[in-house]
PDB file of N, CA, C, O and CB in Angstrom:
ATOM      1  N   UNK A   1      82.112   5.757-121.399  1.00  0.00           N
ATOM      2  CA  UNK A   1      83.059   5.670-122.481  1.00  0.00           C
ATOM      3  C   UNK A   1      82.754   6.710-123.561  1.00  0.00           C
ATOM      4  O   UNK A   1      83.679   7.222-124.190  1.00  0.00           O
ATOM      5  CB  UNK A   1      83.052   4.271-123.069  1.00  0.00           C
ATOM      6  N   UNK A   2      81.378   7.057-123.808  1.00  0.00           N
ATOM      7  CA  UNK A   2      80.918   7.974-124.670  1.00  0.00           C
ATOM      8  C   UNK A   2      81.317   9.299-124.544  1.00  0.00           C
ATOM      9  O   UNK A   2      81.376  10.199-125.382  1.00  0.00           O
ATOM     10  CB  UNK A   2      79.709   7.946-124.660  1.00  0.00           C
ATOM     11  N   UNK A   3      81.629   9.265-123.146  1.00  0.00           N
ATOM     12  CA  UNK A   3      81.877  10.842-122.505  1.00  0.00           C
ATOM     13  C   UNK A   3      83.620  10.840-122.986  1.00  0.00           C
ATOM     14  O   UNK A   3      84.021  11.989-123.173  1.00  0.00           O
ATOM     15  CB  UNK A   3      81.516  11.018-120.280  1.00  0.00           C
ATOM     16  N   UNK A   4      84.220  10.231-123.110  1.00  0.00           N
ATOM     17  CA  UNK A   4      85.427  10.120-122.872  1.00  0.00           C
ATOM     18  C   UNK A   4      85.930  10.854-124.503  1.00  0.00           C
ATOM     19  O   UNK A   4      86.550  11.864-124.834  1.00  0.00           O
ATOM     20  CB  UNK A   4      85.838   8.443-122.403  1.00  0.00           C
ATOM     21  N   UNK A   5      85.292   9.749-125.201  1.00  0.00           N
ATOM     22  CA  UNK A   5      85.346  10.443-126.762  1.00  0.00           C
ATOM     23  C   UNK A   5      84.759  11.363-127.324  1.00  0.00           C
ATOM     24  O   UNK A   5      85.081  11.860-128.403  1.00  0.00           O
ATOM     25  CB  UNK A   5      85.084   9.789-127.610  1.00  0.00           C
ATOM     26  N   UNK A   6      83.455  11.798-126.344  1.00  0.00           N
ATOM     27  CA  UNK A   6      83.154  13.505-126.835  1.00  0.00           C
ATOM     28  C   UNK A   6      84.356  14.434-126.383  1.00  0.00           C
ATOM     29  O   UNK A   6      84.515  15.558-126.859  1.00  0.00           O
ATOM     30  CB  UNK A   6      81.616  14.238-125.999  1.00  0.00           C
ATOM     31  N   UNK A   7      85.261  13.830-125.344  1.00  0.00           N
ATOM     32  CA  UNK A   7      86.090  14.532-124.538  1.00  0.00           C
ATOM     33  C   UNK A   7      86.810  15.289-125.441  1.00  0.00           C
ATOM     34  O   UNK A   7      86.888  16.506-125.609  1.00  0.00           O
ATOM     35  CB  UNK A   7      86.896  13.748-123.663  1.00  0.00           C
ATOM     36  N   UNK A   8      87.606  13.822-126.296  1.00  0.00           N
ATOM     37  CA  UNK A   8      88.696  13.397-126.737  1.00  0.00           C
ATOM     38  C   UNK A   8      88.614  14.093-128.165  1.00  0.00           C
ATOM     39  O   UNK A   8      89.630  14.319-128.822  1.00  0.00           O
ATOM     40  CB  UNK A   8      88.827  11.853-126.638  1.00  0.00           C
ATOM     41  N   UNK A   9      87.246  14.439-128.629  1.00  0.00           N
ATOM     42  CA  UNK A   9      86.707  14.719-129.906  1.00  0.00           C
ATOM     43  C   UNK A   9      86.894  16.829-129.857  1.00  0.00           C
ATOM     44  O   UNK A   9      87.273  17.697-130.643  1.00  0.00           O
ATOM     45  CB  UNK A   9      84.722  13.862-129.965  1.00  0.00           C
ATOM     46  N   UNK A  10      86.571  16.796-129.002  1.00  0.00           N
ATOM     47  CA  UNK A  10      86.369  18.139-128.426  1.00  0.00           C
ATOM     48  C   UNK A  10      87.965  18.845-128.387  1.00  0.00           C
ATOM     49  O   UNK A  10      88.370  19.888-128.899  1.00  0.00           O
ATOM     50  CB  UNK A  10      85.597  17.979-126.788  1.00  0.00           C
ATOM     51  N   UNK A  11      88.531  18.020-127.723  1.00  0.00           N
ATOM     52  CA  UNK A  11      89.914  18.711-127.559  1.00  0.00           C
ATOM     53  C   UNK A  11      90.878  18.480-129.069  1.00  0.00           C
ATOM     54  O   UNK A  11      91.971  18.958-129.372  1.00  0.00           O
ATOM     55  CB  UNK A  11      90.765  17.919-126.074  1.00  0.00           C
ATOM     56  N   UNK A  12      90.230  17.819-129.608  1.00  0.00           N
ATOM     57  CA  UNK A  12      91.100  17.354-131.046  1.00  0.00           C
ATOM     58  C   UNK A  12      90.396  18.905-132.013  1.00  0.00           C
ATOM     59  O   UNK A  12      91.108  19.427-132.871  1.00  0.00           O
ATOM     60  CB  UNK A  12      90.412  15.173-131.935  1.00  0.00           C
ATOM     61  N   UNK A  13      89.436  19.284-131.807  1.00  0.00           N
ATOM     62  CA  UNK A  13      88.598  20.388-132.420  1.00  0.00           C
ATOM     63  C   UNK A  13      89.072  21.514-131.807  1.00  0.00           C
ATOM     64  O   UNK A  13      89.124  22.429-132.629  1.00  0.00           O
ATOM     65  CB  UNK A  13      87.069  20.277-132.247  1.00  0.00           C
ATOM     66  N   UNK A  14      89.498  21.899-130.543  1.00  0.00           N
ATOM     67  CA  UNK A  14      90.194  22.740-129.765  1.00  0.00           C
ATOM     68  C   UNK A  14      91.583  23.242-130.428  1.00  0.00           C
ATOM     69  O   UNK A  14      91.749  24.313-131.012  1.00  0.00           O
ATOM     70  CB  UNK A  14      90.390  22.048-128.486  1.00  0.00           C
ATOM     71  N   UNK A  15      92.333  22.449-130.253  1.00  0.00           N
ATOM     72  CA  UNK A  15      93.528  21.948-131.077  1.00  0.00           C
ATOM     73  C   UNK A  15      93.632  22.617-132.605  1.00  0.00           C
ATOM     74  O   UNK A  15      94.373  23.565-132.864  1.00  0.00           O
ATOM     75  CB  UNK A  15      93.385  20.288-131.216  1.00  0.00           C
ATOM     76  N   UNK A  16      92.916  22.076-133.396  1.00  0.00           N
ATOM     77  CA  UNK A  16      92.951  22.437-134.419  1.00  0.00           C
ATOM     78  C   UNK A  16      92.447  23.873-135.014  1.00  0.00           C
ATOM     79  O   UNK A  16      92.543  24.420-136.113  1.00  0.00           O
ATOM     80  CB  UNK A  16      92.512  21.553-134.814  1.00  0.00           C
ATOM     81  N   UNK A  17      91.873  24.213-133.782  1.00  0.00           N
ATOM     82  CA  UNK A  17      91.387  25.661-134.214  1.00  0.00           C
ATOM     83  C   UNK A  17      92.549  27.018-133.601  1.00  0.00           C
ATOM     84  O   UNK A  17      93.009  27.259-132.485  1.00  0.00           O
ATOM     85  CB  UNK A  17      89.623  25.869-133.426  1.00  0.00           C
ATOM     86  N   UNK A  18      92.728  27.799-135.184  1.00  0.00           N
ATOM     87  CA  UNK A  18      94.095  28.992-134.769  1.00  0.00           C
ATOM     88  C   UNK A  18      93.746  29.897-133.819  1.00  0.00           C
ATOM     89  O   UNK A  18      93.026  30.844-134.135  1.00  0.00           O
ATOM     90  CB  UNK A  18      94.620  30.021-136.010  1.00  0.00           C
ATOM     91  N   UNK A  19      94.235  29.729-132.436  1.00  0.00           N
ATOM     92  CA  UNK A  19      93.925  30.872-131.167  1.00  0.00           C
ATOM     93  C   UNK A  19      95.269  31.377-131.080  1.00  0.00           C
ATOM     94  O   UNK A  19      96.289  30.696-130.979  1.00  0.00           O
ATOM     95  CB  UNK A  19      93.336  30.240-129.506  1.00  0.00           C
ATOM     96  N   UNK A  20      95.173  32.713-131.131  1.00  0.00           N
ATOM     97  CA  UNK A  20      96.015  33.623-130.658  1.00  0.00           C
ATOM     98  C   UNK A  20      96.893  32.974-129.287  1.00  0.00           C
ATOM     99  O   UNK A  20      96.373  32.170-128.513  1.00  0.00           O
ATOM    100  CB  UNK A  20      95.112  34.921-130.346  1.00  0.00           C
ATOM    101  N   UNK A  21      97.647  33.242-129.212  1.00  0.00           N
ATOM    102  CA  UNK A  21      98.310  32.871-127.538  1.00  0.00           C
ATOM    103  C   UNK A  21      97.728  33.736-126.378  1.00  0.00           C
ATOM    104  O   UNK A  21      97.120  34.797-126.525  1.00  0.00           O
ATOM    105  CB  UNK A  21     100.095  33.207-127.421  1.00  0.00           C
ATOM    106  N   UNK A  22      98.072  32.985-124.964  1.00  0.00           N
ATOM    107  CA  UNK A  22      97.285  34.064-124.432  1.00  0.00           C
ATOM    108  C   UNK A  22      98.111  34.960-124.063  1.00  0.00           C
ATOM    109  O   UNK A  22      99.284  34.645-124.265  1.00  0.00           O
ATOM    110  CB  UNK A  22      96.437  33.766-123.400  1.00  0.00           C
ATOM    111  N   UNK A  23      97.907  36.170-123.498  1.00  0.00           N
ATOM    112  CA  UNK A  23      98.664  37.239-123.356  1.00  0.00           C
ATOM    113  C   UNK A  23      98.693  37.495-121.867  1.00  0.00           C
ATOM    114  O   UNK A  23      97.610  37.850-121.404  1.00  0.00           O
ATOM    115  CB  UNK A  23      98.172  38.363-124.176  1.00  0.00           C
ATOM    116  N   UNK A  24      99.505  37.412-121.182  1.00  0.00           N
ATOM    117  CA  UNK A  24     100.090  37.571-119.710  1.00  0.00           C
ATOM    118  C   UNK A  24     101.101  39.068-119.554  1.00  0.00           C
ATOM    119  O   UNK A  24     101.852  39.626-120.353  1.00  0.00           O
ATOM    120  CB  UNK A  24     101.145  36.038-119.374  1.00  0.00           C
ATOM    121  N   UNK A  25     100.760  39.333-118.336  1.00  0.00           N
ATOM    122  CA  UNK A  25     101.937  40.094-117.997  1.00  0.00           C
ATOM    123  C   UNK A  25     102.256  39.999-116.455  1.00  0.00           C
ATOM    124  O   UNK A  25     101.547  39.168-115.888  1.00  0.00           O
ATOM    125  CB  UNK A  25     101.730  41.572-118.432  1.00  0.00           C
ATOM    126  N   UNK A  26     102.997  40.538-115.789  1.00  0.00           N
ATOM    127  CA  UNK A  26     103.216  40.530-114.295  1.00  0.00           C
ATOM    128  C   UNK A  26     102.108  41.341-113.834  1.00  0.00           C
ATOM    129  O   UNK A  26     102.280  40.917-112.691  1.00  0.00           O
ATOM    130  CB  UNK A  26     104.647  41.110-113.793  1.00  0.00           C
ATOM    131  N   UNK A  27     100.977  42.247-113.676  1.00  0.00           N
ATOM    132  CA  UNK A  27      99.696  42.600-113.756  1.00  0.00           C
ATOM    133  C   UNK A  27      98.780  41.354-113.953  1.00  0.00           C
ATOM    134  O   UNK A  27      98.188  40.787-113.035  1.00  0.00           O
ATOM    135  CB  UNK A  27      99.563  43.578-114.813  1.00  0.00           C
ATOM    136  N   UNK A  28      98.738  40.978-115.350  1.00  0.00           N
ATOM    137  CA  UNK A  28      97.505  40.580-116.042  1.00  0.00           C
ATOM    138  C   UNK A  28      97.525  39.011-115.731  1.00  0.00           C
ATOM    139  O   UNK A  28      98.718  38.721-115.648  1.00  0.00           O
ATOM    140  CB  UNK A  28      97.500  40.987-117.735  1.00  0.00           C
ATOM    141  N   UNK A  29      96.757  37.878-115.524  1.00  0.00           N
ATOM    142  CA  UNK A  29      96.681  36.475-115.620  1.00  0.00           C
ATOM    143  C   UNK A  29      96.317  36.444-117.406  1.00  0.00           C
ATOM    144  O   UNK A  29      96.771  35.603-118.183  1.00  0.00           O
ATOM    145  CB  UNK A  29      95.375  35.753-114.412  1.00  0.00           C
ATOM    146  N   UNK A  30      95.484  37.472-117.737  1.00  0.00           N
ATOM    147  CA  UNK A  30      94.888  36.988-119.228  1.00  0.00           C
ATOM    148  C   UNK A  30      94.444  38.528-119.601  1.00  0.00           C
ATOM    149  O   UNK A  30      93.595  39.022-118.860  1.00  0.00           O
ATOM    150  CB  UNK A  30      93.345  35.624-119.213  1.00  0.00           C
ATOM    151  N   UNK A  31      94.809  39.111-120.391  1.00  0.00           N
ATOM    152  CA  UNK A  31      94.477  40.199-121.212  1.00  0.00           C
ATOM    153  C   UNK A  31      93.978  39.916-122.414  1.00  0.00           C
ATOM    154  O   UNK A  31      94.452  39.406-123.429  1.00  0.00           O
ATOM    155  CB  UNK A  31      95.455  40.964-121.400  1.00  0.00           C
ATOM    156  N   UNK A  32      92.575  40.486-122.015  1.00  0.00           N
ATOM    157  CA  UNK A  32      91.597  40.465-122.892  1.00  0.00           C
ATOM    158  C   UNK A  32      91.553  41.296-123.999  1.00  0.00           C
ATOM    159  O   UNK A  32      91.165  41.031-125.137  1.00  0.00           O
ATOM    160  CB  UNK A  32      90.627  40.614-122.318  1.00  0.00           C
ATOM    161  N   UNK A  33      92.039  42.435-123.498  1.00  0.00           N
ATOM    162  CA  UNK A  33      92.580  43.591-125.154  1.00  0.00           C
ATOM    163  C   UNK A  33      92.677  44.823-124.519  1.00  0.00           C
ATOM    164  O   UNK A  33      92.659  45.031-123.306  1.00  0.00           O
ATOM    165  CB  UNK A  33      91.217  43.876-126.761  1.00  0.00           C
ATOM    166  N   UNK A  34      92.777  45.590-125.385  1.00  0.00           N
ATOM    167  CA  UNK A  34      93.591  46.951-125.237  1.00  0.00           C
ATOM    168  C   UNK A  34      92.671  48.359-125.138  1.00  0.00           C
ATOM    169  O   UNK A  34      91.793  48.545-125.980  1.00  0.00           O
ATOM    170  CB  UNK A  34      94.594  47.089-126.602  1.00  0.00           C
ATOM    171  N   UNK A  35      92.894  49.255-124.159  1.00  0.00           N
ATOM    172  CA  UNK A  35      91.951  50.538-124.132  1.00  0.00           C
ATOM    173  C   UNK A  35      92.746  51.225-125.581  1.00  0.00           C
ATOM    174  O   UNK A  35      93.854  50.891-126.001  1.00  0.00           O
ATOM    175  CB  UNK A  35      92.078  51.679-122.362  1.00  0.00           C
ATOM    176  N   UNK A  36      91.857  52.232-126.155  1.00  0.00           N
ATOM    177  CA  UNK A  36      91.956  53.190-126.960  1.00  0.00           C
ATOM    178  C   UNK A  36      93.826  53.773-126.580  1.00  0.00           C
ATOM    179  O   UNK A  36      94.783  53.806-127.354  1.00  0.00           O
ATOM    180  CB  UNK A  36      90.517  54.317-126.612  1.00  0.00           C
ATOM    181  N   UNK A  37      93.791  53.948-125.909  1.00  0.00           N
ATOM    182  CA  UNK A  37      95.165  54.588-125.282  1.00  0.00           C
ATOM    183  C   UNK A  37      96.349  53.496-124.817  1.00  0.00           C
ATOM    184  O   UNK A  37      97.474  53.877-124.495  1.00  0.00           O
ATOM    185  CB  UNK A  37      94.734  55.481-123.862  1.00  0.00           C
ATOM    186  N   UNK A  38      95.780  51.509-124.830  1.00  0.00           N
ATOM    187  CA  UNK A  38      96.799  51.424-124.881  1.00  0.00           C
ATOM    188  C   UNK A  38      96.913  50.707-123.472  1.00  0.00           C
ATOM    189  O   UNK A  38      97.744  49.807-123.355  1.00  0.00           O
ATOM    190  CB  UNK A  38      97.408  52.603-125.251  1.00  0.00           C
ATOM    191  N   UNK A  39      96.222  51.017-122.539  1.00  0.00           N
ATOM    192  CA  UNK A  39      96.258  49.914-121.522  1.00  0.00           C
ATOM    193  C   UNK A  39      95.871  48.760-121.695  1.00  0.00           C
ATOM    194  O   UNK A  39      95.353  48.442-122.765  1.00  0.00           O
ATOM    195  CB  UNK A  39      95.692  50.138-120.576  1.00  0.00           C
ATOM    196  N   UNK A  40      96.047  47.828-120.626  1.00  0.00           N
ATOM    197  CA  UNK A  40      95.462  46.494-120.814  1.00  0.00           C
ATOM    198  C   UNK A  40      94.640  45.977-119.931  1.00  0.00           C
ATOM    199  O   UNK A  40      94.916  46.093-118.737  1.00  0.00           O
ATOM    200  CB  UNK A  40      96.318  45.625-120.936  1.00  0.00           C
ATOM    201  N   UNK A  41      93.234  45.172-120.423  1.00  0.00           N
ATOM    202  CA  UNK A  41      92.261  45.400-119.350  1.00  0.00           C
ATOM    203  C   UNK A  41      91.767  43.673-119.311  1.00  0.00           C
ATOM    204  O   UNK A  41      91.705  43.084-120.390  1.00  0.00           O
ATOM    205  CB  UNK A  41      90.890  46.749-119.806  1.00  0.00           C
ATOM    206  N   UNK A  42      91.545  43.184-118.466  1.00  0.00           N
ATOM    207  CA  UNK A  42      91.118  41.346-118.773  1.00  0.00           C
ATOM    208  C   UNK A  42      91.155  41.165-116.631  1.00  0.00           C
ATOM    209  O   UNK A  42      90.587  41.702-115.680  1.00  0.00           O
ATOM    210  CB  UNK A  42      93.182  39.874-120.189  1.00  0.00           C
ATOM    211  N   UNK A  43      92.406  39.859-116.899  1.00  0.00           N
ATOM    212  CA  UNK A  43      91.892  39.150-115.378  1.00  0.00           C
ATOM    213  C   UNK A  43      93.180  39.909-114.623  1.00  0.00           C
ATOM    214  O   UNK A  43      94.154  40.221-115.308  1.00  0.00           O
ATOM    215  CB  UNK A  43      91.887  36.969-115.228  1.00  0.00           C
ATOM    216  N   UNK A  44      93.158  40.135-113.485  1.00  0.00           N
ATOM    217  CA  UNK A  44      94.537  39.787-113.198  1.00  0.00           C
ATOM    218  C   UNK A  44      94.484  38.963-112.032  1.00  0.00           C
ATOM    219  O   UNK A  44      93.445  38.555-111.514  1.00  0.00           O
ATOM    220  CB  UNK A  44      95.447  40.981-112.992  1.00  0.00           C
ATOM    221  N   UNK A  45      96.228  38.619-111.445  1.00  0.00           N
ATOM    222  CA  UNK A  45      97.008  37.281-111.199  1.00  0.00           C
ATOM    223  C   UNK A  45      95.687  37.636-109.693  1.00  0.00           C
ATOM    224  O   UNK A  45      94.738  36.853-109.707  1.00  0.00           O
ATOM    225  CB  UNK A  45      99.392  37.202-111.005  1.00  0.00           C
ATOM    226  N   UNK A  46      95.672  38.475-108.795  1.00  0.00           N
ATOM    227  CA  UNK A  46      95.057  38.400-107.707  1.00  0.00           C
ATOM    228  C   UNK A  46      93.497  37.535-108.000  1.00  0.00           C
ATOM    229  O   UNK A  46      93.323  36.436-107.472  1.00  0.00           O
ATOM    230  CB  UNK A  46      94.989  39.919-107.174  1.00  0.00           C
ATOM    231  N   UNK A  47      92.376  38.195-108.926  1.00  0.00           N
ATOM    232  CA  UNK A  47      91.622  37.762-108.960  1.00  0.00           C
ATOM    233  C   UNK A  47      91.533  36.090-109.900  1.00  0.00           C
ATOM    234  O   UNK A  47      90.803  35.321-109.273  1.00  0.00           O
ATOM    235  CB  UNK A  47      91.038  38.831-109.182  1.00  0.00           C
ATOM    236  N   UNK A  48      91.847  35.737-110.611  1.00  0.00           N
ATOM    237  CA  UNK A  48      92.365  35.006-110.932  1.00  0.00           C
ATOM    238  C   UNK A  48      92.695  33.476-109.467  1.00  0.00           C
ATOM    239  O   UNK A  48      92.177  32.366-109.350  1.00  0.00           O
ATOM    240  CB  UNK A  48      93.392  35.922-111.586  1.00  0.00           C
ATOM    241  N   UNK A  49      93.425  33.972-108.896  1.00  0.00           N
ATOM    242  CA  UNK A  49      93.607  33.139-108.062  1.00  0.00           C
ATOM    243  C   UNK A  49      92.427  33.199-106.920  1.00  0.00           C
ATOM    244  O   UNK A  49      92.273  32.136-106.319  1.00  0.00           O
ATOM    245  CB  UNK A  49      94.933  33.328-107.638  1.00  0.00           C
ATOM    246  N   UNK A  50      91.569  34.290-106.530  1.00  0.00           N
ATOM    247  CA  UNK A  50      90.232  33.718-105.817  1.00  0.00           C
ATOM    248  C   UNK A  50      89.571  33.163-106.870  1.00  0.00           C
ATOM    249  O   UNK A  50      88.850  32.310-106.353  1.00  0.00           O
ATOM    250  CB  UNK A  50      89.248  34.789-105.056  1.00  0.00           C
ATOM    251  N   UNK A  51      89.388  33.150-108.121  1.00  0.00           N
ATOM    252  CA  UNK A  51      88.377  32.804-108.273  1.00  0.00           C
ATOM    253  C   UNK A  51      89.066  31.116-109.345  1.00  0.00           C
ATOM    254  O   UNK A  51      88.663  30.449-110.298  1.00  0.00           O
ATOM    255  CB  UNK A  51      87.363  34.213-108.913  1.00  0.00           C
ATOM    256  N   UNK A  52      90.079  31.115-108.553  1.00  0.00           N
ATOM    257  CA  UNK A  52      90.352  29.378-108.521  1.00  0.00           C
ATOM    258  C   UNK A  52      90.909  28.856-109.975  1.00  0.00           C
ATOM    259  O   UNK A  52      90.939  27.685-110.353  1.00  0.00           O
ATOM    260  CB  UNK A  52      88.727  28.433-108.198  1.00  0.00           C
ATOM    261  N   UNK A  53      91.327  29.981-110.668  1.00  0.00           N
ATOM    262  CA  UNK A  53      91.832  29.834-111.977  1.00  0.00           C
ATOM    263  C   UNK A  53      92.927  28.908-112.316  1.00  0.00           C
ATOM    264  O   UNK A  53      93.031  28.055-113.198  1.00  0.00           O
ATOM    265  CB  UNK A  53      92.203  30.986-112.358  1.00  0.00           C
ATOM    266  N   UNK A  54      94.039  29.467-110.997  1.00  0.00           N
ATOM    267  CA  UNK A  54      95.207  28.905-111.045  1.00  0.00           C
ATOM    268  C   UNK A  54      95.394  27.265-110.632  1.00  0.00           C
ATOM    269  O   UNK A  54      96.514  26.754-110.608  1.00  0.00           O
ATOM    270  CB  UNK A  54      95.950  29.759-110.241  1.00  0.00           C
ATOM    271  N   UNK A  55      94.698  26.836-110.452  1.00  0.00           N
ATOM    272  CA  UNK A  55      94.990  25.266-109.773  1.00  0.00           C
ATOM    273  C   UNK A  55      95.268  24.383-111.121  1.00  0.00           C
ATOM    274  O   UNK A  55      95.252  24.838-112.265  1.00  0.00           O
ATOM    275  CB  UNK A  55      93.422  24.513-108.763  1.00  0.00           C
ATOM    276  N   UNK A  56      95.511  23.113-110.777  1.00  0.00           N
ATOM    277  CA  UNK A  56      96.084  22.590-111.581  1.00  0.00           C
ATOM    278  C   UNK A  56      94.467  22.071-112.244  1.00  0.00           C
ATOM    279  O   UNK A  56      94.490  21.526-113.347  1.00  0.00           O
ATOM    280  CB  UNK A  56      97.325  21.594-111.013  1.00  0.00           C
ATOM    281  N   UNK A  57      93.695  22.179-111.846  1.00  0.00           N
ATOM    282  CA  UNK A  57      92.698  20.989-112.298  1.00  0.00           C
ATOM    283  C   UNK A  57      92.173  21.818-113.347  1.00  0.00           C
ATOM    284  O   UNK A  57      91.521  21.149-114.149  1.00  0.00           O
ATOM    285  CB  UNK A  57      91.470  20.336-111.141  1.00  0.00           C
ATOM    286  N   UNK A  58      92.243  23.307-113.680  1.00  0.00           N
ATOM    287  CA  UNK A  58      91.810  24.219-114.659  1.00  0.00           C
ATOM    288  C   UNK A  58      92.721  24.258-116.329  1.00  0.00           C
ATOM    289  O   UNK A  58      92.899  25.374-116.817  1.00  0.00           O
ATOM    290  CB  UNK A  58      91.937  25.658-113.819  1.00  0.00           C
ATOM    291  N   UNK A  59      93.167  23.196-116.990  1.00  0.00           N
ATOM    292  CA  UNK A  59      93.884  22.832-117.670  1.00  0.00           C
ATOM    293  C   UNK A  59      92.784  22.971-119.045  1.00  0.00           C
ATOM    294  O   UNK A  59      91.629  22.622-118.801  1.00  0.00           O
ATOM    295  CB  UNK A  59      94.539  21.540-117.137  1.00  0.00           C
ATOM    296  N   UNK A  60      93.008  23.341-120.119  1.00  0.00           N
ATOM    297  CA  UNK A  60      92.176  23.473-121.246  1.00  0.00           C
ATOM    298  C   UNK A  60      91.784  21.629-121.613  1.00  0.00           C
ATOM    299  O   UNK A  60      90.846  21.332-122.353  1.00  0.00           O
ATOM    300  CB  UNK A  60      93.154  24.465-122.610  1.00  0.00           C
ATOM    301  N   UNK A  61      92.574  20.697-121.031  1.00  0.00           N
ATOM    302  CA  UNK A  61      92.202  18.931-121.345  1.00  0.00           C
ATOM    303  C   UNK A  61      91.210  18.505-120.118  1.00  0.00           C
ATOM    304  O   UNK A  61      90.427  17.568-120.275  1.00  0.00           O
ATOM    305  CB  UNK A  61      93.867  17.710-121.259  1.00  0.00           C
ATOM    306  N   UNK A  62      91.274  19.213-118.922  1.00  0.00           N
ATOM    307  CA  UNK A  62      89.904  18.832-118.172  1.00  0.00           C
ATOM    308  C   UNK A  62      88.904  19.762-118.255  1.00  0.00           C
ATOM    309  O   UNK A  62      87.795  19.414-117.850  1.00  0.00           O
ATOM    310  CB  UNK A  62      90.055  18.615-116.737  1.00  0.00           C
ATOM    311  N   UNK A  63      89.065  21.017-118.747  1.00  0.00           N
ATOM    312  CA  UNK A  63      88.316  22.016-118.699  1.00  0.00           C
ATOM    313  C   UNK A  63      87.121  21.715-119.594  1.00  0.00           C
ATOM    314  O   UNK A  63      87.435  21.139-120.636  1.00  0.00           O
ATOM    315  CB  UNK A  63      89.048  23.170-119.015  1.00  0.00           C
ATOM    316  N   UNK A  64      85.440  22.044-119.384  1.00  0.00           N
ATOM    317  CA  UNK A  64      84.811  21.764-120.202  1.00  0.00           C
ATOM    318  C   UNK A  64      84.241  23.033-121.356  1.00  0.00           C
ATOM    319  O   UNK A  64      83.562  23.949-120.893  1.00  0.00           O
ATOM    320  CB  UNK A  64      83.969  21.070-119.484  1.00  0.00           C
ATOM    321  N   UNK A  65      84.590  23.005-122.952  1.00  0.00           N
ATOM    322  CA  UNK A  65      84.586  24.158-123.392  1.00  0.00           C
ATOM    323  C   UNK A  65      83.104  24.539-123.637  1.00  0.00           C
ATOM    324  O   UNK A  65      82.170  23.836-124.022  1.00  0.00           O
ATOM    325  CB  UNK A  65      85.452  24.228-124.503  1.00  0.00           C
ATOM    326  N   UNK A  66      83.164  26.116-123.240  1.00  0.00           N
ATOM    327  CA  UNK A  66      81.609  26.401-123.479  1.00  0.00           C
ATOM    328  C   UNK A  66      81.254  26.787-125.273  1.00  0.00           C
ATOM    329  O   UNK A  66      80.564  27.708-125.710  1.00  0.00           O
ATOM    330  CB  UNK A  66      81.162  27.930-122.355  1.00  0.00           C
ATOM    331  N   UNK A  67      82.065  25.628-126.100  1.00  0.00           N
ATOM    332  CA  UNK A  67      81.506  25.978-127.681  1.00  0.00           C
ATOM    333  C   UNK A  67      81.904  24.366-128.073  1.00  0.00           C
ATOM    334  O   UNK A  67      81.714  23.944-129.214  1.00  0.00           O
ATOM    335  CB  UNK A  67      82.539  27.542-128.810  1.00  0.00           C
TER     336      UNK A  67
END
């Protein structure tokens, strides 16, 4: 039950903190930021999906945050 409300405590602290949106494109799953010139450099949709990003169980409410 303890776990449930660190859960619950955690995502209420998540929540309340101002994050940028994330930034997608047909390339990118998550762009991390921008080269000098303007490209965009982070995950994209291929790797992303080996490395199991996309499933449903990867949701920021089951996900456990590393802060």
């Amino acid at each position: 039950m303890e776990k449930k409300k660190a859960r619950q405590r955690k995502q209420k602290e998540w929540k309340s903190v101002n994050v940028d949106p994330i930034e997608q494109d047909e390339n990118f799953y998550f762009i991390a930021g921008y080269t000098s010139g303007g490209a965009p450099y982070g995950v994209t949709w291929e790797e992303a999906e080996r490395d199991g990003l996309l499933s449903e169980e990867n949701t920021i409410e089951e996900e456990e945050l590393p802060f």
